[in-house]
ROSE-4610 file (N, C-alpha, C; in Angstrom, 1 decimal, always signed):
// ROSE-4610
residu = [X/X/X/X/X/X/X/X/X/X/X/X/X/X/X/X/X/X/X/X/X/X/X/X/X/X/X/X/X/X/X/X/X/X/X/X/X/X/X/X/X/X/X/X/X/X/X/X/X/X/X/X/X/X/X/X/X/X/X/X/X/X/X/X/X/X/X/X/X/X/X/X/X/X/X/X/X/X/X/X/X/X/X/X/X/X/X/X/X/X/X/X/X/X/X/X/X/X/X/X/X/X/X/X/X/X/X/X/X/X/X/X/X/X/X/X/X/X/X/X/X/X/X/X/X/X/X/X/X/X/X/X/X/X/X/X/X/X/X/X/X/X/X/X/X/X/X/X/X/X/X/X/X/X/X/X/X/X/X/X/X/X/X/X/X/X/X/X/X/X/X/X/X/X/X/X/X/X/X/X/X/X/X/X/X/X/X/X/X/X/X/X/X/X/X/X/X/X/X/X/X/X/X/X/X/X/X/X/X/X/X/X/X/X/X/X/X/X/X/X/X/X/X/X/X/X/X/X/X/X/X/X/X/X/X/X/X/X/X/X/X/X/X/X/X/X/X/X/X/X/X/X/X/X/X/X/X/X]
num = [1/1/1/2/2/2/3/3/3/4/4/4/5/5/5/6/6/6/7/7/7/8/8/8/9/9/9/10/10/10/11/11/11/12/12/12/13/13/13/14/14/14/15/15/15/16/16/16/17/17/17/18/18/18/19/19/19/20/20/20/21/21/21/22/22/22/23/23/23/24/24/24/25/25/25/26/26/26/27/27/27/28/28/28/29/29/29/30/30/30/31/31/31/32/32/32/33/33/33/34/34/34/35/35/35/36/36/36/37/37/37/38/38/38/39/39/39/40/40/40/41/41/41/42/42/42/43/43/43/44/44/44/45/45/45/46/46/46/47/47/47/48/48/48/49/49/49/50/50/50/51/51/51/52/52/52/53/53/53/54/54/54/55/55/55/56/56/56/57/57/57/58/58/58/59/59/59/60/60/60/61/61/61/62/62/62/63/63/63/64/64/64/65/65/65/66/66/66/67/67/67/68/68/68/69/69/69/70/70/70/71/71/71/72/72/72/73/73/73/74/74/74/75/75/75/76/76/76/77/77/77/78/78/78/79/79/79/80/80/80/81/81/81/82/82/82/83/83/83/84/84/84/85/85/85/86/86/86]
x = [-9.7/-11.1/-11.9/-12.9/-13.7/-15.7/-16.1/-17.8/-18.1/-19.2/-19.9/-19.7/-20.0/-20.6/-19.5/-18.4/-17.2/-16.1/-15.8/-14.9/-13.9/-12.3/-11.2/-10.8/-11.2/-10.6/-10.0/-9.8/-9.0/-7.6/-6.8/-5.8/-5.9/-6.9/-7.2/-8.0/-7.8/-8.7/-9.3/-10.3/-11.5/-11.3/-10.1/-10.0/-10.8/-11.9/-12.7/-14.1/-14.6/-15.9/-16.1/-16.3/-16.7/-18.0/-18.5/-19.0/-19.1/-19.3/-19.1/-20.8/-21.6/-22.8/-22.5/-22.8/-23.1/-23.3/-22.8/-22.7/-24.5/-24.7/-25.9/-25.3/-24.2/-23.6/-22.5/-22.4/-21.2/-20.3/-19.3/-18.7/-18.0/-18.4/-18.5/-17.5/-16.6/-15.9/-15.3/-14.4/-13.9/-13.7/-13.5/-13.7/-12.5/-11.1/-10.5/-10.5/-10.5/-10.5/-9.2/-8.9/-7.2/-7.2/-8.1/-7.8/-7.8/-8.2/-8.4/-7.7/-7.3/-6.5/-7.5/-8.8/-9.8/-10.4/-10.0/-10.7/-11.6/-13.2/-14.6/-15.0/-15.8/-16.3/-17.5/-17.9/-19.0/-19.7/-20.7/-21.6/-22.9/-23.7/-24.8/-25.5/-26.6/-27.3/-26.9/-26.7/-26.5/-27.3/-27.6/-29.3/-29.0/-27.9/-27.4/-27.3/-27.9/-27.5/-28.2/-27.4/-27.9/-27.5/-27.3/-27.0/-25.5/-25.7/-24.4/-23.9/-22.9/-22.3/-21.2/-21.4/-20.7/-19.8/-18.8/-17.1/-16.5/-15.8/-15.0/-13.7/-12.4/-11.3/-10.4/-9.7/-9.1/-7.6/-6.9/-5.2/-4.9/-4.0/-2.9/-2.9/-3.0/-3.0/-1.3/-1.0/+0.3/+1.0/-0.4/+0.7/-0.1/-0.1/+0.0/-2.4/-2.4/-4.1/-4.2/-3.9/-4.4/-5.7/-6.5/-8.1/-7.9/-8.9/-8.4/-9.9/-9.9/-11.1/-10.8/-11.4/-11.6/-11.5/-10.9/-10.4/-12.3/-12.3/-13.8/-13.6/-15.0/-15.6/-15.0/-14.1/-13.7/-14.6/-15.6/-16.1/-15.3/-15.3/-14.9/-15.6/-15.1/-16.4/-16.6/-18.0/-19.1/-18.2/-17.8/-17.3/-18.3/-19.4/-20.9/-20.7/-19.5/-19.9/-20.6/-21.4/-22.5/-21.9/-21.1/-20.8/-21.8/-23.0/-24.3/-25.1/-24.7/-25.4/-24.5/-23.7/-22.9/-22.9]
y = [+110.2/+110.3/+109.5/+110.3/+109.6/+109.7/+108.7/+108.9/+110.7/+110.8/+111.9/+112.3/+112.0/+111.7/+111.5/+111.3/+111.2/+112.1/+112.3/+113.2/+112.4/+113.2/+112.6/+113.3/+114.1/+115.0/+116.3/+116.8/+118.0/+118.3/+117.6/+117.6/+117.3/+117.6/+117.6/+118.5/+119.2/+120.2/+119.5/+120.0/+119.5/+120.3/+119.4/+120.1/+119.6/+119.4/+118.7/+118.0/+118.5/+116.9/+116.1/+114.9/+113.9/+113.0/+112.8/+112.0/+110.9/+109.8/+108.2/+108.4/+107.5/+106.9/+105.5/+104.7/+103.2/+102.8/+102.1/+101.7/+101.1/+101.1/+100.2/+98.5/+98.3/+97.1/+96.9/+95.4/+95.4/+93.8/+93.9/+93.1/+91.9/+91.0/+89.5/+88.5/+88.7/+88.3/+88.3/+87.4/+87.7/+86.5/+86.4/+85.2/+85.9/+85.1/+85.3/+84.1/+84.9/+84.4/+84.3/+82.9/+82.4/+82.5/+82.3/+82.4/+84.0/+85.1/+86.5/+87.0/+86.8/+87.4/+88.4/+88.3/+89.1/+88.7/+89.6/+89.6/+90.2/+89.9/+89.9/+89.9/+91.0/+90.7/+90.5/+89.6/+89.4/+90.3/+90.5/+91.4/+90.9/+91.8/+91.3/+93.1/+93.3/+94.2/+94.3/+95.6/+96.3/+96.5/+95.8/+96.4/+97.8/+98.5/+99.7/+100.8/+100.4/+101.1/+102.8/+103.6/+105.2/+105.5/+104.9/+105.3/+106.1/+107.7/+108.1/+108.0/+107.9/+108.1/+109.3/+109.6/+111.0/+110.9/+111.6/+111.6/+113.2/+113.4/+114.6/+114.0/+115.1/+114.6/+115.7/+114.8/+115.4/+115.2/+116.3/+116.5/+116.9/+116.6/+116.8/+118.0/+119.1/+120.5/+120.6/+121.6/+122.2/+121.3/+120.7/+119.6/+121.0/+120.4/+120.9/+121.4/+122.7/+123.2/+122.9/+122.3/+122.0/+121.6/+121.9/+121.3/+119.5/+118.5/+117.7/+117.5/+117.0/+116.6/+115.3/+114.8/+113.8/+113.8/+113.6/+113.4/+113.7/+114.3/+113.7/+112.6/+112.3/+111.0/+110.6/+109.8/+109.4/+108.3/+108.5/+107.1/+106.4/+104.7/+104.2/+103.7/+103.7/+103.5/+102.2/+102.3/+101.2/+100.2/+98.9/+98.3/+97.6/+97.5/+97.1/+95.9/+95.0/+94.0/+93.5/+92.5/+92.5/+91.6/+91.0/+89.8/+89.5/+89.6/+88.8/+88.4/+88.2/+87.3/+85.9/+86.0/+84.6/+83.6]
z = [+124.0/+123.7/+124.7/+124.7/+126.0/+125.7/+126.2/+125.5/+126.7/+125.8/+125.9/+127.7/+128.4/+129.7/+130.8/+129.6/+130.9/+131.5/+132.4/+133.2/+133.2/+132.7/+133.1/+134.5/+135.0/+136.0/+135.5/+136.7/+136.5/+135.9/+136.0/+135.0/+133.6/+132.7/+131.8/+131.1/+130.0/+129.3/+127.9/+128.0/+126.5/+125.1/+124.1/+123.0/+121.7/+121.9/+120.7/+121.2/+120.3/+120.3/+118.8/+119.2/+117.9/+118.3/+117.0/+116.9/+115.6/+115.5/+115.4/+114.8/+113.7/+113.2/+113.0/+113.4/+113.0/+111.9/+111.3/+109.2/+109.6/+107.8/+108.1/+108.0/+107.3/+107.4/+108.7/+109.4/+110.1/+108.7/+109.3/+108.1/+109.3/+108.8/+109.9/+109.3/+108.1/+107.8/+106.3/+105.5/+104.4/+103.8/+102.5/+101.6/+100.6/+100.5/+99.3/+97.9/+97.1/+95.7/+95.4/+95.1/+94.9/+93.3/+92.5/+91.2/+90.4/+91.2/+91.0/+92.2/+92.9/+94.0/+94.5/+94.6/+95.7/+97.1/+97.3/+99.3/+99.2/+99.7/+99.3/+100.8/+101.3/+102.6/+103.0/+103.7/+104.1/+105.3/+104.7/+106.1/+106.2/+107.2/+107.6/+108.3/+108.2/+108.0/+110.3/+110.3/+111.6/+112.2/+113.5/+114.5/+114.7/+114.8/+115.8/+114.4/+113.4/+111.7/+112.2/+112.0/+112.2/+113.3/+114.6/+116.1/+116.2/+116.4/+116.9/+118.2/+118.0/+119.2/+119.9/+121.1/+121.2/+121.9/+121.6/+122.4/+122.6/+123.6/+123.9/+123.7/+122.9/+122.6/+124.4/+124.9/+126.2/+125.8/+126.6/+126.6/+127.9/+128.5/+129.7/+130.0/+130.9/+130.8/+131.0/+130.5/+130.0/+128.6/+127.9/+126.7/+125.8/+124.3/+123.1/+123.3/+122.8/+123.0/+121.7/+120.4/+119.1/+119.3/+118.6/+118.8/+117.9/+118.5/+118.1/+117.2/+115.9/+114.9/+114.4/+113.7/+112.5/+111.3/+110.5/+108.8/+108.9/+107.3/+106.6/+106.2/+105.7/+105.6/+104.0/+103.2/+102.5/+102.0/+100.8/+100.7/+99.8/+100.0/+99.2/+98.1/+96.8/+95.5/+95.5/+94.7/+94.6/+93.5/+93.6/+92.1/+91.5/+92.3/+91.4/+91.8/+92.9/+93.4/+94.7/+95.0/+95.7/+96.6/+97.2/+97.6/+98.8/+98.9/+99.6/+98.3/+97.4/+96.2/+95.5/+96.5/+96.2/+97.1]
C-alpha cells in the first residue's frame, strides 16, 4: 500500500484502492485496574477527527491479480464506561 499520489513503478500493477478516516478520539495511553483486572484507556479528542486518507493497494507483476480490500468496519460495543470522567 502506498498513499494516493504514489508511483511504485512499472513493475507493479494497481489491485485496489482504500481509504483510512481519522477516529474522533486518538488513545494516549492506558490505566490498569489491579483489583478488577481492567485495562481502561485514555484519550484525548483528535485535531485530524474526519480526515481521510487515500491509498492504492500494489502487487509485483506476474504475482497473484486478487483485488486487494479491507475487512468492514467491526464496531466495538459501548460498556457505558467513560474513562475521561475519572
Amino acid at each position: 500500500m502506498l498513499p494516493n499520489d504514489d508511483e511504485p513503478g512499472k513493475g507493479f500493477i494497481e489491485l485496489g484502492r482504500l481509504s483510512r478516516r481519522e477516529a474522533d478520539q486518538l488513545i494516549i495511553g492506558y490505566a490498569f485496574n489491579l483489583q478488577t483486572n481492567e485495562l481502561i484507556p485514555k484519550s484525548v479528542p483528535n485535531p485530524g477527527a474526519g480526515r481521510e486518507h487515500l491509498f492504492r493497494a500494489w502487487r509485483l507483476r506476474g504475482s497473484s491479480r486478487k483485488r486487494v480490500s479491507m475487512r468492514q468496519f467491526q464496531p466495538i460495543p459501548d460498556t457505558g464506561h467513560d474513562p475521561t470522567e475519572e
